[in-house]
DSSP file (Angstrom, degrees, kcal/mol; ACC not computed):
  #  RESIDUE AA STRUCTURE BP1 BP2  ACC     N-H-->O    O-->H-N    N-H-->O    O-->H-N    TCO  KAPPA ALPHA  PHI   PSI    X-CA   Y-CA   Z-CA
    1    1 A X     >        0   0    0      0, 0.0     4,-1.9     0, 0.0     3,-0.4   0.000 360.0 360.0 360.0  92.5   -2.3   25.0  -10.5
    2    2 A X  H  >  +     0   0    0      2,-0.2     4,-0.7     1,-0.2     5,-0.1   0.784 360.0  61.8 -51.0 -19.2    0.5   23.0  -12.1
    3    3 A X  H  > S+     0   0    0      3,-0.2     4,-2.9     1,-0.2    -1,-0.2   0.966 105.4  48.9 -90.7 -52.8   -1.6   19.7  -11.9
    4    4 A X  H  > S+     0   0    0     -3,-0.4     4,-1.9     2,-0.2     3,-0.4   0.956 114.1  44.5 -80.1 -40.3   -4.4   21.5  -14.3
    5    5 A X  H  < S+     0   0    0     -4,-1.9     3,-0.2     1,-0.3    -1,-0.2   0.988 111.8  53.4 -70.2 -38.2   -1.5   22.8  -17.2
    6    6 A X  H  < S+     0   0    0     -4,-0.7    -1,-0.3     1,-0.2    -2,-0.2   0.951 116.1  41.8 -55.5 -47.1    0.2   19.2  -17.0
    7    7 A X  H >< S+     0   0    0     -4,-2.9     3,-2.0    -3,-0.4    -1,-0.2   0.764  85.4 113.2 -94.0  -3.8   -3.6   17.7  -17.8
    8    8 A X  T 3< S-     0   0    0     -4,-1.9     3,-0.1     1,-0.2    85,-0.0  -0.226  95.2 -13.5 -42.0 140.5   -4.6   20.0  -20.3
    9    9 A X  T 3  S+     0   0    0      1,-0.2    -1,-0.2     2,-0.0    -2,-0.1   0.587  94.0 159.1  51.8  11.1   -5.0   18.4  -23.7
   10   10 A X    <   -     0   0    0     -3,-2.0     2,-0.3     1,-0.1    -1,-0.2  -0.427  21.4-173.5 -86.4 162.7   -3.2   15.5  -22.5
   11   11 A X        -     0   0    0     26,-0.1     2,-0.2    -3,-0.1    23,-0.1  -0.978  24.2-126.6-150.6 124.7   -3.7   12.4  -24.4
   12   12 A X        -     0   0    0     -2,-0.3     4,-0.1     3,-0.0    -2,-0.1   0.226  26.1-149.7 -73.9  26.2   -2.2    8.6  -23.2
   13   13 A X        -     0   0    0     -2,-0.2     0, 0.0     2,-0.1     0, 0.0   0.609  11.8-126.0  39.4 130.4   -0.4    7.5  -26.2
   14   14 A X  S    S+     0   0    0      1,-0.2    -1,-0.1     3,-0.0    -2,-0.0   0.906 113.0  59.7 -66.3 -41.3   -0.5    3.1  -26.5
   15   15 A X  S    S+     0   0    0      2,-0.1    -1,-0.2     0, 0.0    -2,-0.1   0.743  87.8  97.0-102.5 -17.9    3.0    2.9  -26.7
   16   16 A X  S    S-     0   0    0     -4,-0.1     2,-0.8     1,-0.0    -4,-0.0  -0.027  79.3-119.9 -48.7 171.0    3.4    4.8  -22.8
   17   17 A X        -     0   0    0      6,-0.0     2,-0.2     0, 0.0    -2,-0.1  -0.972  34.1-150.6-115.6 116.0    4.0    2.5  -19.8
   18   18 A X        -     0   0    0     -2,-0.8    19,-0.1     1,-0.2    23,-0.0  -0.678  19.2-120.1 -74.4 145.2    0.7    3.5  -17.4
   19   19 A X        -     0   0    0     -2,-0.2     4,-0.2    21,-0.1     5,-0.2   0.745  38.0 -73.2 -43.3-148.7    1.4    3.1  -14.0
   20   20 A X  S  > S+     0   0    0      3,-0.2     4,-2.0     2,-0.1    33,-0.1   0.898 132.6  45.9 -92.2 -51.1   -0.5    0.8  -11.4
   21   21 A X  H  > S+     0   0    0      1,-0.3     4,-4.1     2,-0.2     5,-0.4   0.910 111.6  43.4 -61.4 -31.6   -3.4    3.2  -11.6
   22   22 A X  H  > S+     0   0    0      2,-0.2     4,-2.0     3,-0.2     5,-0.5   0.978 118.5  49.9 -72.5 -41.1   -4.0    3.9  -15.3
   23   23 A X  H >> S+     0   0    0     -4,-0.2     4,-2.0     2,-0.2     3,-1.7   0.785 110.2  51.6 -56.7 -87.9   -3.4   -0.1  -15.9
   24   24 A X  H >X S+     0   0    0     -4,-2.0     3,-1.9     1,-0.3     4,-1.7   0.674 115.4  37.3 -10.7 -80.1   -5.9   -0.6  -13.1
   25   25 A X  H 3< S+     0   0    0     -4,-4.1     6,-0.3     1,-0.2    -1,-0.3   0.831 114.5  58.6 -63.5 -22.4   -8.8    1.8  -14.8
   26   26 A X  H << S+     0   0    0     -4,-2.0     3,-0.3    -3,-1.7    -1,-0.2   0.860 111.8  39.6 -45.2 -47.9   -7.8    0.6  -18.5
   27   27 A X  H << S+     0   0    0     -4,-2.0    -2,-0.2    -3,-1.9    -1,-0.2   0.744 127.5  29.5 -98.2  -6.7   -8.6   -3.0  -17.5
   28   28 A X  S  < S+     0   0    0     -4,-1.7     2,-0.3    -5,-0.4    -1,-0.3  -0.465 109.5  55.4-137.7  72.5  -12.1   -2.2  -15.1
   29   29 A X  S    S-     0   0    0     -3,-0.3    -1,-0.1     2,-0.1    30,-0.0  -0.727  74.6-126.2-172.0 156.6  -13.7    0.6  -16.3
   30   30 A X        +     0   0    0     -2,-0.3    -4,-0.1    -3,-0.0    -5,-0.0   0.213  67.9 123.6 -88.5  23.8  -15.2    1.9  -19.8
   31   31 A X        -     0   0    0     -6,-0.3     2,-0.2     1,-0.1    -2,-0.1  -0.147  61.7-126.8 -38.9 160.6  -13.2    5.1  -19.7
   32   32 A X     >  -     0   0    0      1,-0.0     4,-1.5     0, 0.0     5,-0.5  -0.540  32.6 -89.9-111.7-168.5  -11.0    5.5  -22.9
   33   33 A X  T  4 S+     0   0    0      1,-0.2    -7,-0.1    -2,-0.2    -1,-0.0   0.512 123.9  65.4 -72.1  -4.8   -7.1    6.2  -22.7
   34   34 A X  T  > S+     0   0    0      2,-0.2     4,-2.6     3,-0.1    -1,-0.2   0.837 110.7  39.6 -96.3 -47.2   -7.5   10.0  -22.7
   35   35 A X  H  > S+     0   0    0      1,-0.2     4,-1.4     2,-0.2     5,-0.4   0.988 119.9  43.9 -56.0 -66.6   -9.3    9.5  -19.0
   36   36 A X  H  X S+     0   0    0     -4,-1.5     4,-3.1     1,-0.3     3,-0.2   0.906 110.3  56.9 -56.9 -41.3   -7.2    7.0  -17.8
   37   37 A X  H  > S+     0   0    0     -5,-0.5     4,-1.3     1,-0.2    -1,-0.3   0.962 107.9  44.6 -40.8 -60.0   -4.5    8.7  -19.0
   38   38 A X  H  < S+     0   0    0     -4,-2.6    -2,-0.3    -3,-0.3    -1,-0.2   0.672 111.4  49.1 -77.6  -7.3   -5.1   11.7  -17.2
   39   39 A X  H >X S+     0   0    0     -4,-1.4     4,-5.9    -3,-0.2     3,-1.7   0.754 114.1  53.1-102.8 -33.4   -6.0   10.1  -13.7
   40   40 A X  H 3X S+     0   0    0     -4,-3.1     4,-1.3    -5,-0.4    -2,-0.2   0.900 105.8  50.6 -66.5 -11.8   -2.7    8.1  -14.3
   41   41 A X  H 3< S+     0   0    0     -4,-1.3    -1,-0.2     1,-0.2     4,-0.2   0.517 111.2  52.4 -94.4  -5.8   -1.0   11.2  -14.9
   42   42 A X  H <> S+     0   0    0     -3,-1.7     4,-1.0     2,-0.1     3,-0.2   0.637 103.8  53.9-111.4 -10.5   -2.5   12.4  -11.6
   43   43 A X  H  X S+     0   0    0     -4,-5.9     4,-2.4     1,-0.2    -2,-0.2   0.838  95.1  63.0 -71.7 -28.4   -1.5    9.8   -9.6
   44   44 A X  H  < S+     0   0    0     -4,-1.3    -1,-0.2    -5,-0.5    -2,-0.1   0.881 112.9  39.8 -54.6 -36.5    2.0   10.1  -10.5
   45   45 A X  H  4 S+     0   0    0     -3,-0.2    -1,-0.2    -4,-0.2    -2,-0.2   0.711 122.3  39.7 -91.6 -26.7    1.8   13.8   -8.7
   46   46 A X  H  < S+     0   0    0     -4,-1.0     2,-0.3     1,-0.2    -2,-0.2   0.806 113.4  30.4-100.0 -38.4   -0.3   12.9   -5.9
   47   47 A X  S  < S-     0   0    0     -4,-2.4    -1,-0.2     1,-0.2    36,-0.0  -0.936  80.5-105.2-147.7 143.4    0.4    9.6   -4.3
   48   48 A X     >  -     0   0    0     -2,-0.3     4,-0.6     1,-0.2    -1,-0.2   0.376  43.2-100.0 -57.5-153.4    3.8    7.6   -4.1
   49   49 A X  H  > S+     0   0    0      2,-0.2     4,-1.0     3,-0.1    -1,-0.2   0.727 123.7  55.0-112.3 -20.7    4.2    4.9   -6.2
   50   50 A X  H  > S+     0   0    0      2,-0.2     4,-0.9     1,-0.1    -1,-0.1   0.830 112.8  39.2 -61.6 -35.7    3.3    2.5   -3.0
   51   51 A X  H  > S+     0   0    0      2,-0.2     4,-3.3     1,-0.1    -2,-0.2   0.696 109.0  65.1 -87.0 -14.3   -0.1    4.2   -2.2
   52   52 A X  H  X S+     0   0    0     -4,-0.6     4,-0.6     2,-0.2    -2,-0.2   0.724 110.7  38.4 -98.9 -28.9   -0.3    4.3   -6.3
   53   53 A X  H  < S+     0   0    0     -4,-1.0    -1,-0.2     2,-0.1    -2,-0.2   0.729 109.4  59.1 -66.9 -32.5   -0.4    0.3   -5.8
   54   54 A X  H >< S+     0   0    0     -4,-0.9     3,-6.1     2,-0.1     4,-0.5   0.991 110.4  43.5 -39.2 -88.4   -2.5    0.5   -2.8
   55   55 A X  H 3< S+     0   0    0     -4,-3.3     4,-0.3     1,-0.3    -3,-0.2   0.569 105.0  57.2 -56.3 -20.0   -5.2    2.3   -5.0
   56   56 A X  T >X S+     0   0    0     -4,-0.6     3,-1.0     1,-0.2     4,-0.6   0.700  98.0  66.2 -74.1 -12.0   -5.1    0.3   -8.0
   57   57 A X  T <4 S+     0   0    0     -3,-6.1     4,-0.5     1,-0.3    -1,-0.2   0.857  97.3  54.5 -70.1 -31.3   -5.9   -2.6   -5.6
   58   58 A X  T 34 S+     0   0    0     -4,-0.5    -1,-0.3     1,-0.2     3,-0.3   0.693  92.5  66.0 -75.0  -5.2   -9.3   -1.0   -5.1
   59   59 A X  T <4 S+     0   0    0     -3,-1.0     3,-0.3    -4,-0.3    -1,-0.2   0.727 116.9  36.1 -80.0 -18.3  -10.3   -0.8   -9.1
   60   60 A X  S  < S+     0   0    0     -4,-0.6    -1,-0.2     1,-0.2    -2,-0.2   0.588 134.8  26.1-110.3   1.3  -10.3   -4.8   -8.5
   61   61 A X    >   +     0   0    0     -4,-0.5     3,-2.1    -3,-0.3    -1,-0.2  -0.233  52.9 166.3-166.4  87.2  -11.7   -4.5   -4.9
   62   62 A X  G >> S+     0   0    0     -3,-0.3     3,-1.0     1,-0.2     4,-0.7   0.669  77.8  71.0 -79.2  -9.1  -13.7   -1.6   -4.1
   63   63 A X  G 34 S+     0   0    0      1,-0.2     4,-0.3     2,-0.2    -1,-0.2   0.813  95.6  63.5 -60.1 -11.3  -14.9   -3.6   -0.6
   64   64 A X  G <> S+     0   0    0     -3,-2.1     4,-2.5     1,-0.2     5,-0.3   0.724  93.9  60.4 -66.5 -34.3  -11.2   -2.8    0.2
   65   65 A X  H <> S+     0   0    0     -3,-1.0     4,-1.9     1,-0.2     3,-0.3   0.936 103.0  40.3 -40.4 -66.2  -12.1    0.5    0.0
   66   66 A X  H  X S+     0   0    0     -4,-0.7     4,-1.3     1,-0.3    -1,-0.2   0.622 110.2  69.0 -81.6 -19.4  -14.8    0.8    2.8
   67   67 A X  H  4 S+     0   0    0     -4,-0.3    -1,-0.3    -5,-0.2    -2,-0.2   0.972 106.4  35.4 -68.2 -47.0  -12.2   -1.6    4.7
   68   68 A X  H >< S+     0   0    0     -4,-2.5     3,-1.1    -3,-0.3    -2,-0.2   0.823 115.6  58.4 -76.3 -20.4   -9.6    1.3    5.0
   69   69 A X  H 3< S+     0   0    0     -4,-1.9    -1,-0.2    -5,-0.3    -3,-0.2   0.964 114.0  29.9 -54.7 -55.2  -12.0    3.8    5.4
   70   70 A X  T 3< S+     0   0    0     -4,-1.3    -1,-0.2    -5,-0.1    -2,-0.2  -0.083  97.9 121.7 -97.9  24.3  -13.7    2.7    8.3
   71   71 A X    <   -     0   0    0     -3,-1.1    -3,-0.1     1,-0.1    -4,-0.0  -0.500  56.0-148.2 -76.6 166.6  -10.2    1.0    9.5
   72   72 A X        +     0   0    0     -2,-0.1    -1,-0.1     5,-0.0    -4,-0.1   0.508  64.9 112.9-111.6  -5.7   -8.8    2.4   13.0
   73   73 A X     >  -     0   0    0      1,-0.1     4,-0.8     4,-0.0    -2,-0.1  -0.122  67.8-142.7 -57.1 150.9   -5.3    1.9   12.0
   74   74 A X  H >> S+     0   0    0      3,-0.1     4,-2.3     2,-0.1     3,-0.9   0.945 102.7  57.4 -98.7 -47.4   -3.7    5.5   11.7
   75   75 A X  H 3> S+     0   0    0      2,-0.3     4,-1.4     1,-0.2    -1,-0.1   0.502 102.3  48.0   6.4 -55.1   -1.9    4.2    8.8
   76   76 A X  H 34 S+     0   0    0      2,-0.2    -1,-0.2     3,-0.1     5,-0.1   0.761 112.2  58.6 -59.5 -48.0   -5.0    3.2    6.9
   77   77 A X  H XX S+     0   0    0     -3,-0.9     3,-3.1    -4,-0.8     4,-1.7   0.992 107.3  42.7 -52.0 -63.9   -6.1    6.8    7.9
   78   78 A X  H 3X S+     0   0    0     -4,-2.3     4,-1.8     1,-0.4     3,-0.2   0.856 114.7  45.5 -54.1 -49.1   -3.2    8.5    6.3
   79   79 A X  H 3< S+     0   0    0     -4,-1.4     4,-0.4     1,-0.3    -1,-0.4   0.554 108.9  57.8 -85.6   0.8   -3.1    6.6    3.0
   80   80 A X  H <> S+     0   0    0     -3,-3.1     4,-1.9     3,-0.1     3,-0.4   0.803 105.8  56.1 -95.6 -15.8   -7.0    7.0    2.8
   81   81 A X  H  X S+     0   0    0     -4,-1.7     4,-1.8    -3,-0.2     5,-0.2   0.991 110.8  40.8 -30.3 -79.5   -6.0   11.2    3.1
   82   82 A X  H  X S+     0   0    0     -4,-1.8     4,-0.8     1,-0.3    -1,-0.2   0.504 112.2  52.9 -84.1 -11.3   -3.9   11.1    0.1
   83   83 A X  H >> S+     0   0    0     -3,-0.4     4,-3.6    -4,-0.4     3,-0.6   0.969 111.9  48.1 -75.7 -45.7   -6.3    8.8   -1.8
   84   84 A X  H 3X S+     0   0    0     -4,-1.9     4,-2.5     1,-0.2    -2,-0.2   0.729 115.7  47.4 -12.3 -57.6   -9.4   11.6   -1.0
   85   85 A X  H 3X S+     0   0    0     -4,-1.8     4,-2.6     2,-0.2    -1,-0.2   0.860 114.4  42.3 -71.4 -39.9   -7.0   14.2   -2.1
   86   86 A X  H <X S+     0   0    0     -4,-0.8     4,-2.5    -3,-0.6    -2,-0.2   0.878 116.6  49.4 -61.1 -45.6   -5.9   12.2   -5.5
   87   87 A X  H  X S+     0   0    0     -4,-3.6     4,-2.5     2,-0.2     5,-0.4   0.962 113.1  46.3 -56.4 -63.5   -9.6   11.2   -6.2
   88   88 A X  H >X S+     0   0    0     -4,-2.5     4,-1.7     1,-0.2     3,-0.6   0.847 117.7  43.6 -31.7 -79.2  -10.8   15.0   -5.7
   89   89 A X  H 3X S+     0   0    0     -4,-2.6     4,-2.1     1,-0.3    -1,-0.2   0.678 114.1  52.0 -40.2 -47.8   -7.7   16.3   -8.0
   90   90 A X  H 3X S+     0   0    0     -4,-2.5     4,-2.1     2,-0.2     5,-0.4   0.958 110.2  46.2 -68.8 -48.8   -8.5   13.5  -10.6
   91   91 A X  H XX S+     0   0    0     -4,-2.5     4,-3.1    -3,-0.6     3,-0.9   0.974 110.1  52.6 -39.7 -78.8  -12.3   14.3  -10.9
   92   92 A X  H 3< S+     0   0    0     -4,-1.7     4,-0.5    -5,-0.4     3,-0.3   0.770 126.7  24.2 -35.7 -67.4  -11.7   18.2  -11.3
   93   93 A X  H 3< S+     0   0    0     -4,-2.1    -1,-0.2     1,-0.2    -2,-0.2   0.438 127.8  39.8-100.8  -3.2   -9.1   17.5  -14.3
   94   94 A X  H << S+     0   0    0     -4,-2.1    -1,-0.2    -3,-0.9    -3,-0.2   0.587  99.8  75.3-105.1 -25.1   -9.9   14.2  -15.8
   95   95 A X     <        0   0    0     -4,-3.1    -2,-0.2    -5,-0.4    -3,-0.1   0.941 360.0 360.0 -73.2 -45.1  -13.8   14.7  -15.6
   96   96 A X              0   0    0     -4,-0.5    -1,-0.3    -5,-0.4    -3,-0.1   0.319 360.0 360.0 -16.6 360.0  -13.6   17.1  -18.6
């Protein structure tokens, strides 16, 4: 699994530019930079850098969540797929 050697031992350095998501969990959750680090470092592999704006929307409005979830839009469907998959992927390697 390339996704787990890329999060081994990784560590977010202040002076990197986080992405939508890792800004997003930095600024609403008590995780420290080494989590957030790593989930940003698994969004970068998982989800384009459009769905990777999508998701950050939900750390500031998780009723948005349960809105695409339970949306009928096929669209809604798809990009809630690839968040499922990103969320899964981030847990297993970020939880550590």
């Amino acid at each position: 699994m390339m996704v787990a050697c890329a999060c081994a031992g990784m560590v977010f350095a202040g002076s990197v530019q986080a992405g939508p998501i890792g800004s997003a969990c930095m600024k609403g959750r008590n995780a420290g930079t080494t989590v957030c680090g790593c989930i940003d470092q698994i969004a970068d592999r998982t989800l384009s850098r459009a769905d990777q704006r999508r998701a950050a929307g939900l750390f500031k409005d998780p009723d948005k969540a349960q809105q695409i979830r339970m949306s009928d839009r096929q669209a809604d469907n798809d990009f809630w797929a690839r968040y499922k998959n990103f969320a899964a992927t981030a847990e297993a390697y970020c939880a550590r």
